[in-house]
N, C-alpha and C positions, 0 to 999 in steps of 0.2 A: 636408542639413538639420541645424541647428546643434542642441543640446542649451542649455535653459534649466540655471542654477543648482539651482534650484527640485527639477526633477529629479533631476537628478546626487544629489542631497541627499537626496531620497527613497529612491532605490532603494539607498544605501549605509547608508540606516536600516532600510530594508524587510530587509534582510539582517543588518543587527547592531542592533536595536533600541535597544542600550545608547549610541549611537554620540553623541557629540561631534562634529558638522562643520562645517567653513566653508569654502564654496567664496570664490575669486576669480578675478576674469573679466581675465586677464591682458592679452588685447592687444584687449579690447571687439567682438570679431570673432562670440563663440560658440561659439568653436571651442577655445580655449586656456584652459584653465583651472589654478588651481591646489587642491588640496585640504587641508584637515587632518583627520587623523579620529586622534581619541583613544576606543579602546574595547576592555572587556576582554577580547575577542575574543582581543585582542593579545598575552596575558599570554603568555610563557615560545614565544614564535615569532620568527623570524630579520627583519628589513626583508623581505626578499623574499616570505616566505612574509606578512608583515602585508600585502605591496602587492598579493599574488594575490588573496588575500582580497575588497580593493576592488574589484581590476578581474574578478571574478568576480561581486561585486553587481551590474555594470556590466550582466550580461548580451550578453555580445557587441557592446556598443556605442562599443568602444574601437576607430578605427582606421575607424568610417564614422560615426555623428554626432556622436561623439566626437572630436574628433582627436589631440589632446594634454593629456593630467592630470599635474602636479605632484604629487607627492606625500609629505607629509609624516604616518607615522602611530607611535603610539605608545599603551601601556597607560596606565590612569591612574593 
């Protein structure tokens, strides 16, 4: 079962309140998305560790209704 926008967007705010995002729906499937999330979360942390961040709001739904996120994040 695919993941709405809508979501994805929620549960990355429900986790960094502060957050900046925009999802886009890469290949119109549900399945492929990309992200942007600007938030201070981010401050003085590696890409990697900004990306664990997201896909830890994700709650485990990376890799079953999830299937592919893009991700672009940064502080603002």
């Amino acid at each position: 079962m695919a993941m709405q926008p809508a979501d994805i967007e929620a549960l990355i705010k429900e986790a960094m309140p502060d957050a900046q995002v925009s999802i886009q729906d890469l290949a119109g499937d549900g399945d492929h998305y990309a992200a942007t999330v600007v938030s201070e979360a981010f401050r003085g942390k590696s890409r990697v560790q900004q990306h664990q961040l997201v896909y830890a709001s994700l709650r485990g739904r990376m890799g079953g209704e999830l299937h592919a996120l893009a991700l672009q994040t940064s502080a603002p």
